[in-house]
C-alpha positions as CSV (number, residue, x, y, z in Angstrom):
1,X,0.0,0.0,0.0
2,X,1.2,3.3,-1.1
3,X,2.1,6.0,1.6
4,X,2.0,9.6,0.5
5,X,0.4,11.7,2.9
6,X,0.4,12.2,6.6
7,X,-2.9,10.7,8.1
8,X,-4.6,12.3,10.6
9,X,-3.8,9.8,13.4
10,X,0.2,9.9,12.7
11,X,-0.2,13.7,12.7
12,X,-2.1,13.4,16.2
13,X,0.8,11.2,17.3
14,X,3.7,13.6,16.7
15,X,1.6,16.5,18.0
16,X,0.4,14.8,21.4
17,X,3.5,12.4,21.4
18,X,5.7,14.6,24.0
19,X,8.7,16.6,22.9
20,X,11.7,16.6,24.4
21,X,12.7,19.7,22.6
22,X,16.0,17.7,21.0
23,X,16.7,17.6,17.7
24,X,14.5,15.6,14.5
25,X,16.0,14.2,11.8
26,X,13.1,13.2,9.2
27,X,14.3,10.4,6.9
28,X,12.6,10.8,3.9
29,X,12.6,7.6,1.3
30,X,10.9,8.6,-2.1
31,X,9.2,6.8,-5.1
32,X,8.5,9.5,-8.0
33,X,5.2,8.4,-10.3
34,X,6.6,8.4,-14.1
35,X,3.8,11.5,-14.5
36,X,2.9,13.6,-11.9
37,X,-1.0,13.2,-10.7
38,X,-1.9,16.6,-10.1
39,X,-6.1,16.7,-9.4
40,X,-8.4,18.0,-13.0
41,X,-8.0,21.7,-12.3
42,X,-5.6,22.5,-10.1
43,X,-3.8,24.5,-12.9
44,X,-0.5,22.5,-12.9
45,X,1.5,22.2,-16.3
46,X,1.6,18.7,-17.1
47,X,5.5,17.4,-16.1
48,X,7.1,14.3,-14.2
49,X,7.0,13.0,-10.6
50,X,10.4,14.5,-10.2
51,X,9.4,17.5,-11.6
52,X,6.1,17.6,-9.3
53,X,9.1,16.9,-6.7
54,X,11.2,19.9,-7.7
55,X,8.1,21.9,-7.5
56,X,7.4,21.1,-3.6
57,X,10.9,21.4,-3.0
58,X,11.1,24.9,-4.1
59,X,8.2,25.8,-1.8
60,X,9.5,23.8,1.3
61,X,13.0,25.2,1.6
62,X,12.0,28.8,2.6
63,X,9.6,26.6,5.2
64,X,12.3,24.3,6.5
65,X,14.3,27.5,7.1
66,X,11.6,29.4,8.9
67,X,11.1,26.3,11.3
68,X,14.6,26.6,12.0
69,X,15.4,23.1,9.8
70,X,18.2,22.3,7.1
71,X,18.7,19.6,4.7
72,X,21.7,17.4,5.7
73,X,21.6,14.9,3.1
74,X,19.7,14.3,-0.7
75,X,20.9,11.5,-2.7
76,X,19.7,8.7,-5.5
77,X,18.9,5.7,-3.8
78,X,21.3,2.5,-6.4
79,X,20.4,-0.5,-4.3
80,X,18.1,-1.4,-0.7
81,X,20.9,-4.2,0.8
82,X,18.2,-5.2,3.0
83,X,15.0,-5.4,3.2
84,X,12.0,-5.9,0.5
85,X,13.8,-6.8,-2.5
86,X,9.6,-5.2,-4.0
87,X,10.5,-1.9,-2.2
88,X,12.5,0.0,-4.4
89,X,13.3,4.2,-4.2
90,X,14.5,7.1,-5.8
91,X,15.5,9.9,-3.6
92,X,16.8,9.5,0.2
93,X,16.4,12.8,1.7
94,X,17.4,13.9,5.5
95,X,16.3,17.0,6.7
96,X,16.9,18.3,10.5
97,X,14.7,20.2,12.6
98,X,15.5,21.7,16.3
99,X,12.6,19.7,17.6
100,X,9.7,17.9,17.1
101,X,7.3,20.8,17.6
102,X,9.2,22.9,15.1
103,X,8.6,20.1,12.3
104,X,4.7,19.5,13.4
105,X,4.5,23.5,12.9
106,X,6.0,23.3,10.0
107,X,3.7,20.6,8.8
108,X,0.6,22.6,9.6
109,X,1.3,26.5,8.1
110,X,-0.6,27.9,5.8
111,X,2.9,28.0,4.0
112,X,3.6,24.9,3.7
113,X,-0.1,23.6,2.9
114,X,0.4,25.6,0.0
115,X,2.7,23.8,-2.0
116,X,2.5,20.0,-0.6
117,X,0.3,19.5,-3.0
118,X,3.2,18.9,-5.3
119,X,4.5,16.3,-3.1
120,X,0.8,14.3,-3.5
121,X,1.2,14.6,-7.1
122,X,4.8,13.7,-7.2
123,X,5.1,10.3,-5.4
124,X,3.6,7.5,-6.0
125,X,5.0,5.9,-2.9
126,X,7.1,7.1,-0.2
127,X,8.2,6.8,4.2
128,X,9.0,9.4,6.7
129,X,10.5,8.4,9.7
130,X,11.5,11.0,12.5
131,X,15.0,10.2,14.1
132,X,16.4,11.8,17.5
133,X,20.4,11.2,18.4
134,X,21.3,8.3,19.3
135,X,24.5,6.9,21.7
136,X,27.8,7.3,19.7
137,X,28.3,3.6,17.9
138,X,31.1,1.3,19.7
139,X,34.6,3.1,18.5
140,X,33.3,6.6,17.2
């Protein structure tokens, strides 16, 4: 099953979830649709999931920055070692925030709303998984 959007339910879980005012990193795994699937009407020029992707991207920088976020890391995802040999991606993305609460604002401005339609149109499948620090690893 495809996962684009954030559901009401995990929105209600990072919102009421506690924060402990540390650090997010959102790991972002993405799945572009060959042709973006942008709703009849909603004005946007025919182009590709990647290009839907560009779109949103443009739009969420100046919100990442406002929430006090940066990217870290974008790259093209060659090969998933393990796990489901069926779930396959384009993009790995991590993005840091200063904390949960400014992500989940984020998430919910007017701003932002605004362009994540792009993202919808873009993906065809995709994961989001929020990170805090861990220990250092044995010998780091």
């Amino acid at each position: 099953m495809a996962s684009i959007e954030v559901t009401d339910d995990r929105l209600e879980a990072l919102a009421s979830g506690g924060d402990d005012g540390g650090p997010r990193v959102m790991i972002n795994l993405l799945r572009y649709r060959e042709t973006a699937a942008y709703p009849p009407g909603s004005g946007a020029e025919p182009c590709s999931g990647r290009e839907a992707y560009q779109r949103y991207s443009d739009g969420v920088m100046p919100c990442i920055r406002e929430a006090g976020g940066r990217l870290v890391w974008l790259g093209r995802v060659r090969l998933t070692v393990i796990g489901p040999v069926d779930e396959e991606w384009d993009d790995a993305i991590l993005v840091e925030y200063p904390s949960r609460e400014a992500f989940v604002g984020m998430l919910t401005s007017e701003r932002y709303q605004a362009c994540a339609g792009h993202r919808t149109a873009a993906l065809a499948d995709s994961r989001l998984i929020e990170t805090t620090p861990g220990p250092a690893a044995p010998g780091a």
